[in-house]
LODREN-589455 format. One record per residue (C-alpha): residue in one letter; x, y, z. Coordinates in steps of 0.02 Angstrom, whole numbers, padded with zeros to 5 digits, always signed. Layout:
AXYZ...
This chain:
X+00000+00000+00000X+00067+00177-00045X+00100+00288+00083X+00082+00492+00081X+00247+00581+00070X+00219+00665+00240X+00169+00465+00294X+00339+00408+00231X+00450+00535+00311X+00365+00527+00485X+00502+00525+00610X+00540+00346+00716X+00541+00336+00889X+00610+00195+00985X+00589+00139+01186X+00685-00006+01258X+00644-00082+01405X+00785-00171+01512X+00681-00268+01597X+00727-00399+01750X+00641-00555+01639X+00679-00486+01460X+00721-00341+01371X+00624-00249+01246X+00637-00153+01119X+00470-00038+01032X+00516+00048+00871X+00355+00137+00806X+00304+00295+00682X+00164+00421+00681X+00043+00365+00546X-00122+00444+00538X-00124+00510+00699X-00089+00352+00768X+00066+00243+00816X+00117+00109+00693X+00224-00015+00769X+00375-00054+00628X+00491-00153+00739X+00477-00253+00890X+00605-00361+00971X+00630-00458+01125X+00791-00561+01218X+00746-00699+01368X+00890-00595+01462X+00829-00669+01624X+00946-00522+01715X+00852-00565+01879X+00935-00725+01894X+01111-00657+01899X+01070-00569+02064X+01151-00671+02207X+01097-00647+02399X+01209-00506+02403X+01140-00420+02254X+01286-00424+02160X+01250-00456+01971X+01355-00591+01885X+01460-00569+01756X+01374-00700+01658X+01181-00614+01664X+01305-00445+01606X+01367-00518+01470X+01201-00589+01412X+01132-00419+01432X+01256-00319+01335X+01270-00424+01196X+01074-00406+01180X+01111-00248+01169X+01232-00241+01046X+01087-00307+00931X+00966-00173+00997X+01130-00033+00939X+01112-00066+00761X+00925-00031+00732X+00959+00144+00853X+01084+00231+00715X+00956+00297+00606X+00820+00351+00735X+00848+00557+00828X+00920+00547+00999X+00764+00649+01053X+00652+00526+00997X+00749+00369+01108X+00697+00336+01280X+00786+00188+01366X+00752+00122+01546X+00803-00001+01666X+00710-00062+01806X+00694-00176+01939X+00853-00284+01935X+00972-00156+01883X+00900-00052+02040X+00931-00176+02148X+01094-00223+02089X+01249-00153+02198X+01357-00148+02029X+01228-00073+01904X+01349+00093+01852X+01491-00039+01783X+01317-00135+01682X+01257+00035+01646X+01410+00114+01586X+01460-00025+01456X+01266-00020+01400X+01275+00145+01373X+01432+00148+01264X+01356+00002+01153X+01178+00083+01139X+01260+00288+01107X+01103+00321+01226X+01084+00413+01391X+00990+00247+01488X+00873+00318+01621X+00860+00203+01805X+00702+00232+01833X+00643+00221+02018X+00518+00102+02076X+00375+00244+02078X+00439+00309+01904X+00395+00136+01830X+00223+00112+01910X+00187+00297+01837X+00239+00237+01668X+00164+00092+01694X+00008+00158+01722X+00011+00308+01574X+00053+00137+01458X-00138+00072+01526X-00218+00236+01503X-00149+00298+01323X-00201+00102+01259X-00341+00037+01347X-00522+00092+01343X-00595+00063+01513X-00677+00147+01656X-00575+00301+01716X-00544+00255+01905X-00424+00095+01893X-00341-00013+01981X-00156-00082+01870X-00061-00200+01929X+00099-00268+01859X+00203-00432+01902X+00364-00427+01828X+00524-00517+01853X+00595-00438+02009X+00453-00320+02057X+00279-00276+02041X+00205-00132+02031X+00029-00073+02078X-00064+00111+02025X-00220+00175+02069X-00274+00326+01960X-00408+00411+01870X-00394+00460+01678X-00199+00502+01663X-00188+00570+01848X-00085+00429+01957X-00157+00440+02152X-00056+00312+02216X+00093+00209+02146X+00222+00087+02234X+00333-00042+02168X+00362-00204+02297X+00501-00315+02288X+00421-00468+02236X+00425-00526+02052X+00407-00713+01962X+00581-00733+01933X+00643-00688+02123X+00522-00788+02181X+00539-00938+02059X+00725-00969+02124X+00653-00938+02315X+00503-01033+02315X+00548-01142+02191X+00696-01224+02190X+00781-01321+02056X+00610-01297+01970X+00514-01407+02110X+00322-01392+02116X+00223-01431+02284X+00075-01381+02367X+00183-01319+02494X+00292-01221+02376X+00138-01131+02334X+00065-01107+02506X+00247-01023+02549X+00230-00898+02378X+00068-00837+02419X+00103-00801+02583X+00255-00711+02590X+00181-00602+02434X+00028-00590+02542X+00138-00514+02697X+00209-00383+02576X+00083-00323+02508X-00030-00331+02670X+00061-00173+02748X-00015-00055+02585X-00179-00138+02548X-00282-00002+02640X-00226+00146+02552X-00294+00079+02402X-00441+00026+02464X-00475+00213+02516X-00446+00281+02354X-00541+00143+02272X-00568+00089+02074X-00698+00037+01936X-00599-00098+01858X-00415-00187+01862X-00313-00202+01729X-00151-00303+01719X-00036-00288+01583X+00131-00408+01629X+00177-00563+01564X+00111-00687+01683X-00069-00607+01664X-00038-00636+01462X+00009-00821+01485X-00170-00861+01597X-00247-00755+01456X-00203-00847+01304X-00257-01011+01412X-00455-00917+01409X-00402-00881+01235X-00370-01053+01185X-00547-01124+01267X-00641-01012+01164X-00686-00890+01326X-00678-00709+01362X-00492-00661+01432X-00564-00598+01602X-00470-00668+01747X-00571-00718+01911X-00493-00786+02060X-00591-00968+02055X-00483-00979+01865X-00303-00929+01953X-00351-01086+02074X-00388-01171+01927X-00222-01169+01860X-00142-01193+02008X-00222-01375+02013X-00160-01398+01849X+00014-01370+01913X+00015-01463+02033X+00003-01612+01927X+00181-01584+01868X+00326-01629+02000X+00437-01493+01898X+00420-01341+01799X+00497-01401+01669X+00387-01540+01634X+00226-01414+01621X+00098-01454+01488X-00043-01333+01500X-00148-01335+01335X-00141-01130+01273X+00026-01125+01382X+00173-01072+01266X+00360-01147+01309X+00415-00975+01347X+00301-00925+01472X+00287-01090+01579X+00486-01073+01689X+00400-00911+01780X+00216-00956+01786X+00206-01049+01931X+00297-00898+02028X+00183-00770+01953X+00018-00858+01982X+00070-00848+02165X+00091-00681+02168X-00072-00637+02078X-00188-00746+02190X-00088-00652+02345X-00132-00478+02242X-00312-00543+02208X-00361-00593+02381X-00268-00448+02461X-00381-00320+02370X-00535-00453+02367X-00523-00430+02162X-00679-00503+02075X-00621-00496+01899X-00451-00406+01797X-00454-00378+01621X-00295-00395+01498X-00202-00196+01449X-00133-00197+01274X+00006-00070+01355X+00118-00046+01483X+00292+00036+01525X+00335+00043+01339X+00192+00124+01304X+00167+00252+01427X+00366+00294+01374X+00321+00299+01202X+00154+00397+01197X+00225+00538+01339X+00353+00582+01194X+00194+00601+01036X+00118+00780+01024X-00047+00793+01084X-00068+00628+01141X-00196+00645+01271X-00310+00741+01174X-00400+00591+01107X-00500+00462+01152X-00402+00310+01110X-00521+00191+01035X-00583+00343+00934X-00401+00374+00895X-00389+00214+00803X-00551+00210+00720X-00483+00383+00631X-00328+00294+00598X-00400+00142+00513X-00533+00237+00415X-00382+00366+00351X-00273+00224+00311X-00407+00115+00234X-00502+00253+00124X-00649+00212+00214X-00807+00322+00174X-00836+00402+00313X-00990+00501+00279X-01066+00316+00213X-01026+00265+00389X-01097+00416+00484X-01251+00371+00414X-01265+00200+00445X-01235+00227+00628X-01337+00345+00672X-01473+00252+00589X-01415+00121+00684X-01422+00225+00860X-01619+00256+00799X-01658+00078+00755X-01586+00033+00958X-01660+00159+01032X-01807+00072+00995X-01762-00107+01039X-01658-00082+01187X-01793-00087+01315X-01891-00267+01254X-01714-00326+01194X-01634-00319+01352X-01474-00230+01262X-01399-00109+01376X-01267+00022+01323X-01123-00042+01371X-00954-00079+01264X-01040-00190+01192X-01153-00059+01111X-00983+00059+01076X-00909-00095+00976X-01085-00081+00871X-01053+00075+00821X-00860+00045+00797X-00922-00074+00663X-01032+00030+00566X-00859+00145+00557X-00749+00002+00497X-00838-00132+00406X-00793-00070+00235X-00586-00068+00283X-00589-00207+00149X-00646-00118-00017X-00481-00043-00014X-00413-00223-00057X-00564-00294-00182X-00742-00300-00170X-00757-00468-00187X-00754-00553-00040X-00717-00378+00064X-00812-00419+00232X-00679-00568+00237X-00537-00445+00184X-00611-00315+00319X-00619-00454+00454X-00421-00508+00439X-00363-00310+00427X-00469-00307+00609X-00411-00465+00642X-00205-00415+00622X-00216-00254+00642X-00154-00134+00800X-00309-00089+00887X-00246-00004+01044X-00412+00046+01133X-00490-00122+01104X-00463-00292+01213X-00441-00462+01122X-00635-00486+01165X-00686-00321+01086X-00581-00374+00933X-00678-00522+00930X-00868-00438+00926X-00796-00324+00802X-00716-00438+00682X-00905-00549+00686X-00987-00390+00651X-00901-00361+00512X-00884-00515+00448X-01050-00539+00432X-01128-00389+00416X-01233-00442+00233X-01267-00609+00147X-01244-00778+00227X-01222-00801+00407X-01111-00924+00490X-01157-00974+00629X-00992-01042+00676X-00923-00827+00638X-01072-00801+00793X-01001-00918+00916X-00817-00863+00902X-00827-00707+00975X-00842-00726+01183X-00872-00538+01230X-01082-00574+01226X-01180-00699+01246X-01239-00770+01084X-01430-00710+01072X-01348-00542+01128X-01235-00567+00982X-01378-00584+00850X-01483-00449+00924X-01343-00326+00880X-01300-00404+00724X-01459-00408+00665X-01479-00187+00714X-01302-00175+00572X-01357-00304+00430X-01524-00185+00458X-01467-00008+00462X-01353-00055+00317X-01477-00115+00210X-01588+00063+00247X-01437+00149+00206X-01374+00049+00039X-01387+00213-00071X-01257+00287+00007X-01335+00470+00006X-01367+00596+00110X-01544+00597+00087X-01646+00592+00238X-01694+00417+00271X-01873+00384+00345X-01948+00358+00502X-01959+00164+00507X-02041+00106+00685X-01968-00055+00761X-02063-00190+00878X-02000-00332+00926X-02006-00491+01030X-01872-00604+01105X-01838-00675+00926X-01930-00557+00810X-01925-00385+00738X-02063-00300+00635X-01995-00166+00546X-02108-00039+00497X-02056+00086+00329X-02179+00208+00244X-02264+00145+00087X-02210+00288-00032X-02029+00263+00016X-02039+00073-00009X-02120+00107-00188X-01977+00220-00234X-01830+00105-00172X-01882-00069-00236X-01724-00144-00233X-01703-00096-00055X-01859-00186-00024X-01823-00333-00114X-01641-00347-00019X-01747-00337+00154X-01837-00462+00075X-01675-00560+00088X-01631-00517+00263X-01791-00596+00322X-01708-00770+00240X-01559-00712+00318X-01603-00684+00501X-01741-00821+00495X-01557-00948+00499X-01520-00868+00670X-01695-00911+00748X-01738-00701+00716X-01918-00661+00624X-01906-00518+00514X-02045-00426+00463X-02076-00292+00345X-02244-00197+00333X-02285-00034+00283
């Protein structure tokens, strides 16, 4: 796809992360007023381990380290100094012989590398959650990495509380356990000393309190992608942390860990992390955390774009996609706020609340047509892998999922199998709001501005009676021969339609 000339010379900017686990590196560009991602790469450093019970690093973790670095160096030449941010964190604060680490890093790298303080990186942290993810303002984040974790409370992109404890899945994997040994015990012994730490600071954040957790580390990734792989909405509970832990607990070692939607990579630390996140979970009596698409790299990255707070972020992307994509946006104006009409009068006897649910609706009627750009035939399948691939920051993986099935199926045939993919509704909740699109569409198939009519909706559990003025029907008859269709359509997913005048 050709890009605009201003597109093409839009400056790079780069974060690394030298994290106690791994380190990171982000290199992204501005691209229609959002952040394209054109490089991303991450080392298994595992820095953490190096520290011995003196907290001197070993020479060994330093040399892995700096010759990860020496990799990042060559993809740093071409990028402005000004638009480079590169921070350490847990591990190299705790290490007694950081400055001789930091000083070779820095010579490799050409950078200025920034030790950020435990309270720095839970701020960061926390501006990574709010510049990505599209939730309630008043949050609770919570981060487990590999020698700390961090936990915010804030509102918007105001932080009201931030601390960073000394307890993270690698430190505890060597202390709790051992030569990769996994007991009940072991885990009775994680939970509790995580417990004890975080014990001391639980009330202060109860006082200040939240609307939702997010978690955005590693360890809350790995449980994810199990939900993931069962087909279920990546919403973490406490009863599903215990869940794993049974599963564990069927393997003597950690390296002999088999969970099914359990990657290779992320299995040496889970055991350690899961600890601390049941400890976090019943500290704070947490009901339910949700998966962040951003963290420390983020917040680094988006404090350093103009004007980044200015915009709503899922709206931020929708702009982006529908710039990038050529999408007719007037064409999509239209069919939403017929859309907004057509729920208005369902909502009530439907049951359908506005919720995010309802937001993803309308996200739909803004970005079902991203695949014209490509070919008309077979577009909606075209649209759904561009929603399916693409960056979304301001959408979870479950909002991804409605989205992509609205699209997908928004005319002709539907598959029923497209339906029960998606795990962010239920599935009659799922045809109710398809069935509001495929409809508003089909009103709106002209693609003018003309004033569209007044059409009056009823409807039952598993009907709708759609009622459009006579002289309009006479003058579009193809319209009324394609709702014609829809009634075949909707009549597969147990919905009556009918049209009267």
């Amino acid at each position: 796809m050709a890009f605009t000339k201003e597109e093409s010379l839009s400056p790079l900017y780069a974060v690394i992360d030298l994290g106690s686990n791994s380190f990171h590196m982000l290199i992204t560009r501005q691209l229609a007023d959002s952040v394209q991602v054109v490089g991303k790469v991450k080392r298994k450093v595992r820095l953490a381990s190096g520290l011995d019970n003196n907290n001197i690093l070993s020479e060994s973790a330093m040399a892995r380290g700096l010759e990860c670095l020496s990799f990042f160096a060559e993809r740093l030449q071409d990028i402005p100094a000004k638009n480079i941010r590169i921070v350490a964190t847990a591990t190299l604060r705790l290490a007694v012989n950081r400055d001789l680490f930091i000083a070779q890093a820095e010579q490799i790298l050409a950078n200025k590398i920034n030790l950020l303080s435990g309270i720095e990186e839970a701020k960061n942290i926390y501006l990574g959650v709010a510049h990505t993810s599209c939730s309630a303002d008043k949050r609770l984040i919570l981060d487990i990495g590999g020698a700390s974790t961090e936990i915010i409370a804030g509102h918007s992109f105001e932080v009201k509380k931030a601390l960073s404890l000394d307890i993270g899945c690698v430190t505890f994997n060597q202390r709790f356990f051992p030569n990769g040994t996994i007991s009940k015990n072991n885990f009775i012994q994680a939970i509790s000393a995580a417990e004890q730490v975080i014990k001391p600071i639980r009330d202060e954040y109860l006082n200040i309190g939240w609307q939702c957790v997010l978690g955005s580390s590693g360890t809350m990734q790995a449980l994810a992608e199990i939900l993931i792989y069962q087909h279920k909405p990546t919403t973490l509970s406490l009863n599903f942390l215990y869940q794993i832990q049974q599963e564990l607990l069927n393997f003597e070692n950690i390296n002999a860990i088999n969970i099914v939607g359990l990657s290779s990579e992320r299995s040496p630390v889970i055991a350690s992390g899961l600890a601390i996140l049941i400890a976090l979970f019943k500290q704070f009596s947490i009901e339910k955390l949700e998966l962040s698409s951003g963290a420390l790299r983020e917040g680094l990255l988006y404090e350093m774009l103009p004007n980044s707070r200015d915009t709503n972020i899922r709206q931020r992307t929708i702009t982006a996609l529908s710039q990038r994509f050529h999408i007719d946006q007037a064409h999509a104006n239209n069919i939403k706020h017929q859309v907004e009409k057509l729920f208005l009068q369902v909502s009530s006897n439907w049951q359908l609340p506005r919720d995010n649910a309802y937001k993803i609706l309308l996200a739909s009627c803004d970005l079902h047509e991203a695949g014209l750009l490509l070919a008309y035939k077979n577009h909606q399948c075209h649209s759904a892998y561009i929603l399916n691939h693409a960056d979304l920051p301001g959408f979870s993986f479950t909002d991804r999922q409605l989205l992509v099935m609205l699209v997908k199926l928004y005319k002709g045939e539907i598959e029923h199998k497209v339906l029960v993919e998606q795990s962010a509704v239920n599935i009659p909740q799922a045809k109710k709001l398809l069935t509001l699109l495929r409809l508003a569409i089909v009103l709106c198939r002209r693609r003018t501005n003309d004033p569209l009519p007044d059409c009056v909706v009823n409807v039952t559990e598993k009907a709708i009676q759609l009622t459009v003025p006579n002289t309009w029907l006479s003058q579009h008859p193809l319209i009324a021969d394609e709702l014609q269709q829809e009634a075949h359509h909707l009549s597969c997913v147990d919905i009556a339609l009918t049209i009267s005048c």
